[in-house]
PAPA-873611 format. One record per residue: residue number from 1; residue in three letters; x, y, z of N, C-alpha, C, O, CB in turn. Coordinates in pm, whole numbers, plus 50000, padded with zeros to 5 digits. Glycine has a CB too. Layout:
<torfis>
seq / type / n_east / n_north / n_up / ca_east / ca_north / ca_up / c_east / c_north / c_up / o_east / o_north / o_up / cb_east / cb_north / cb_up
NUM / ALA / X / Y / Z / X / Y / Z / X / Y / Z / X / Y / Z / X / Y / Z $
...
</torfis>
This chain:
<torfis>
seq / type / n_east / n_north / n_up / ca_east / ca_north / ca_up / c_east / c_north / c_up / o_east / o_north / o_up / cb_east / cb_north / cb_up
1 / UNK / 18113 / 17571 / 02976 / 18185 / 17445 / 02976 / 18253 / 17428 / 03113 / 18307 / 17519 / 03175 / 18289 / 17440 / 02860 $
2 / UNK / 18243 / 17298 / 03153 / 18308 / 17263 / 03287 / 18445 / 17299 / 03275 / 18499 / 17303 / 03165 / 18297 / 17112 / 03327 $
3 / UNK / 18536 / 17339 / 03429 / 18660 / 17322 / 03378 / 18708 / 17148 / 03409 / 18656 / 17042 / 03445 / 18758 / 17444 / 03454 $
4 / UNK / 18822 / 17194 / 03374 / 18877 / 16996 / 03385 / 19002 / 17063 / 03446 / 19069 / 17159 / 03406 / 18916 / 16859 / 03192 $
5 / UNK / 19018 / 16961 / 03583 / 19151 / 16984 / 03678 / 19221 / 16842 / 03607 / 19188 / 16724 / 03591 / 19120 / 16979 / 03890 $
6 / UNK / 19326 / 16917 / 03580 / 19470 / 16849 / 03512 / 19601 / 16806 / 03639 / 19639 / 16899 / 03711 / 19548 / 16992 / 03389 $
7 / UNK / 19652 / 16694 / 03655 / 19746 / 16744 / 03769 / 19897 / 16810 / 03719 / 20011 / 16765 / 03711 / 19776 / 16609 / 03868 $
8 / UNK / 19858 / 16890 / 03703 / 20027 / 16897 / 03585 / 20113 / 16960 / 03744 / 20093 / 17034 / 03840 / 20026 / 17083 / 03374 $
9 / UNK / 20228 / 16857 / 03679 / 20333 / 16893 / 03811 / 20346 / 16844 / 03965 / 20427 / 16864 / 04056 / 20315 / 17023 / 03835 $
10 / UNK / 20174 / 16737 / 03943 / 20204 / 16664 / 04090 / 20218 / 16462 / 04027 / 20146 / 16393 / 03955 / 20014 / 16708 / 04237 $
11 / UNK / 20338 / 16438 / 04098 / 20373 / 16313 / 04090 / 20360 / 16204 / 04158 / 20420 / 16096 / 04149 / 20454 / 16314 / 04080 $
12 / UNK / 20259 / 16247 / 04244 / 20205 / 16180 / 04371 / 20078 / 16129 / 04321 / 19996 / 16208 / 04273 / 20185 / 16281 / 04504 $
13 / UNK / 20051 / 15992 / 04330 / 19889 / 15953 / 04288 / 19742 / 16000 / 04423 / 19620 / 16017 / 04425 / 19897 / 15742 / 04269 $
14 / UNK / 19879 / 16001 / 04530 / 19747 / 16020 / 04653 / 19751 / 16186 / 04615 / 19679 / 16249 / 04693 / 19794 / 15967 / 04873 $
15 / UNK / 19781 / 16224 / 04571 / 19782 / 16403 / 04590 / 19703 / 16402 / 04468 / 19615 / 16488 / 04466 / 19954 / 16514 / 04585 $
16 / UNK / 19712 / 16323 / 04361 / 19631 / 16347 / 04224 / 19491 / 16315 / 04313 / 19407 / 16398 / 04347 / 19673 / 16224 / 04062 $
17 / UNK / 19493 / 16198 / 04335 / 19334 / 16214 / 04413 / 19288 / 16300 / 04519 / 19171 / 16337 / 04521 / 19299 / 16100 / 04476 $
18 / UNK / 19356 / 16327 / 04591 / 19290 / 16412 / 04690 / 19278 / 16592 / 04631 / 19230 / 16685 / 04697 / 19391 / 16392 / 04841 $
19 / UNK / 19322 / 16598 / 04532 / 19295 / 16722 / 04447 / 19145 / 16730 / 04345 / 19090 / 16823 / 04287 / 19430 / 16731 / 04348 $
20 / UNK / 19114 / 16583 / 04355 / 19019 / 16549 / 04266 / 19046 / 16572 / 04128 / 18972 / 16618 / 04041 / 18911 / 16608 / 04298 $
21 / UNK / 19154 / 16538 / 04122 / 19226 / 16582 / 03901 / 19229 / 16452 / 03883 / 19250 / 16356 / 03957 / 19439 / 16675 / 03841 $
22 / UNK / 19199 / 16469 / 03746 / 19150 / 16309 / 03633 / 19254 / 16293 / 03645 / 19342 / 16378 / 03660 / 19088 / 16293 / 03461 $
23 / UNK / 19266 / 16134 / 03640 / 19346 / 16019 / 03603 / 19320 / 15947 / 03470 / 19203 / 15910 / 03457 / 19332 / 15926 / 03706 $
24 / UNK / 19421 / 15912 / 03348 / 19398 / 15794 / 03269 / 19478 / 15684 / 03276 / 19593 / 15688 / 03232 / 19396 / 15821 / 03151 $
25 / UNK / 19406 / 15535 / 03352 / 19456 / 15458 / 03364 / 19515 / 15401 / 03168 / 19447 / 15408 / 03066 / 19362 / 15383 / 03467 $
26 / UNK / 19622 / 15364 / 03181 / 19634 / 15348 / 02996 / 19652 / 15190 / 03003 / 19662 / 15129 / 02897 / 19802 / 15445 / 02896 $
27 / UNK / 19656 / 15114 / 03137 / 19728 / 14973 / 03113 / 19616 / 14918 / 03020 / 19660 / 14841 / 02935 / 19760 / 14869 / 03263 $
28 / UNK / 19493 / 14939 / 03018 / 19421 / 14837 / 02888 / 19462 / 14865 / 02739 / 19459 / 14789 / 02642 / 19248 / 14859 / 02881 $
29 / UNK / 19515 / 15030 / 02751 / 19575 / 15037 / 02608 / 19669 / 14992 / 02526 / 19679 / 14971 / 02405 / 19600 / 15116 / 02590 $
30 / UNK / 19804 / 14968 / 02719 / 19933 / 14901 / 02689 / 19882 / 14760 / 02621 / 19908 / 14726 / 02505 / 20032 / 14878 / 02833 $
31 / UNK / 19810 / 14692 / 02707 / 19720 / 14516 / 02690 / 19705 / 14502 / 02516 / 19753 / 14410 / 02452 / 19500 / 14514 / 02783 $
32 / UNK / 19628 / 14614 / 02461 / 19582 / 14618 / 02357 / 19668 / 14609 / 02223 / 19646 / 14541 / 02123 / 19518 / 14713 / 02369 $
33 / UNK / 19834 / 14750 / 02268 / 19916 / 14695 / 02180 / 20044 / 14601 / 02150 / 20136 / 14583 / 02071 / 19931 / 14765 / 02151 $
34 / UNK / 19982 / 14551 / 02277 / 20108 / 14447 / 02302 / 19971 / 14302 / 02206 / 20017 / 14228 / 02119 / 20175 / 14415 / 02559 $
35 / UNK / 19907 / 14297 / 02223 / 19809 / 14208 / 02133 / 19843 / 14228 / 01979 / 19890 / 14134 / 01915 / 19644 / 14250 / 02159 $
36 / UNK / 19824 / 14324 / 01932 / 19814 / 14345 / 01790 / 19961 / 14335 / 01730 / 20057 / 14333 / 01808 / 19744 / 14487 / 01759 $
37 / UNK / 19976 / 14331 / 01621 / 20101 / 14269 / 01514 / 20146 / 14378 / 01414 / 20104 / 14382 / 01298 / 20045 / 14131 / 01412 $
38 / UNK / 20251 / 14482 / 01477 / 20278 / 14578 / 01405 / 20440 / 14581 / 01398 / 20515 / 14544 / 01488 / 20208 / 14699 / 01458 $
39 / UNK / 20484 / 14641 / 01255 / 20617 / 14655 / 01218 / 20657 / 14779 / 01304 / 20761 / 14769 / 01369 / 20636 / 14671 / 01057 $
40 / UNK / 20594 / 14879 / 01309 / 20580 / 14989 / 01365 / 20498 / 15021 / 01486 / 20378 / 14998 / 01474 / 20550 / 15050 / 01282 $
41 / UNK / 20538 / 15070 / 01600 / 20432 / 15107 / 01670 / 20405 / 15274 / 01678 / 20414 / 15304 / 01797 / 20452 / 15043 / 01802 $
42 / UNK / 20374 / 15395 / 01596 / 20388 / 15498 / 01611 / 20249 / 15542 / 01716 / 20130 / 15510 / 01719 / 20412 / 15552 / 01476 $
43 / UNK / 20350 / 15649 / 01810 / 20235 / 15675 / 01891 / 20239 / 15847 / 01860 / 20354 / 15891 / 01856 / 20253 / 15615 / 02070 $
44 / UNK / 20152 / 15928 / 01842 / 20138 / 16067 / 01801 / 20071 / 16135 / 01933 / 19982 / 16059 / 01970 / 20042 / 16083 / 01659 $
45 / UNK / 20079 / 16241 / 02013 / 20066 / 16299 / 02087 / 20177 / 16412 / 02129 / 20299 / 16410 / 02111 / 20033 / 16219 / 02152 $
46 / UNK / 20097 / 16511 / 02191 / 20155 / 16627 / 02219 / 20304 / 16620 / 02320 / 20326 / 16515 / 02381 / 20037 / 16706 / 02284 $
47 / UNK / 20377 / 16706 / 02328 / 20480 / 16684 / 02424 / 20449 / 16645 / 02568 / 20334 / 16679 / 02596 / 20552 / 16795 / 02428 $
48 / UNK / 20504 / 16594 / 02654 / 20468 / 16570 / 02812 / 20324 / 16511 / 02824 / 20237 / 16544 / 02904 / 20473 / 16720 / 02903 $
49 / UNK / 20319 / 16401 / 02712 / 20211 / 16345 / 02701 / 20183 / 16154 / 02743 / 20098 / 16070 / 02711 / 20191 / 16389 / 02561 $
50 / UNK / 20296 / 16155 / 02820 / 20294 / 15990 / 02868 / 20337 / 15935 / 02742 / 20277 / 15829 / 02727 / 20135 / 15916 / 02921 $
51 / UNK / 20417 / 15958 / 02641 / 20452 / 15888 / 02502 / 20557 / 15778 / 02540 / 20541 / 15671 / 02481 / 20520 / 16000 / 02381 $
52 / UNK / 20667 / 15786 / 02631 / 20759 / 15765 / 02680 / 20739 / 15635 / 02777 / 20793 / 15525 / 02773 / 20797 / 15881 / 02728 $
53 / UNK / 20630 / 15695 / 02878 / 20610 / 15591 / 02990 / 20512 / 15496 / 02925 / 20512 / 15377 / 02959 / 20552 / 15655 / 03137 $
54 / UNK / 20427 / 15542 / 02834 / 20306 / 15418 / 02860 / 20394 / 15310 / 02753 / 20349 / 15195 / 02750 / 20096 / 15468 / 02793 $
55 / UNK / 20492 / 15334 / 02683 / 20592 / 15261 / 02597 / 20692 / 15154 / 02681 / 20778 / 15089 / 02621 / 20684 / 15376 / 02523 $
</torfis>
């Protein structure tokens, strides 16, 4: 199995790229639940998982 470079700990987007570590852009996800009609918005994910920011 490939490995997968994570940037954990760099906060720099030019340093995330020039390391070549994945990026997930989430703004189509933000788009998506700002569309839909919920009493609740629960989001489930692990700790230090963007729960916070993409909110």
């Amino acid at each position: 199995m490939a490995r997968v470079n994570l940037p954990y700990g760099i906060d720099n987007f030019a340093k995330v790229r020039e390391s070549n570590c994945y990026y997930i852009d989430k703004t189509g996800f933000i788009k998506e639940l700002l569309d839909w009609t919920f009493d609740v918005n629960l989001i489930t994910r692990p700790r230090r998982f963007g729960k916070t920011l993409t909110m």
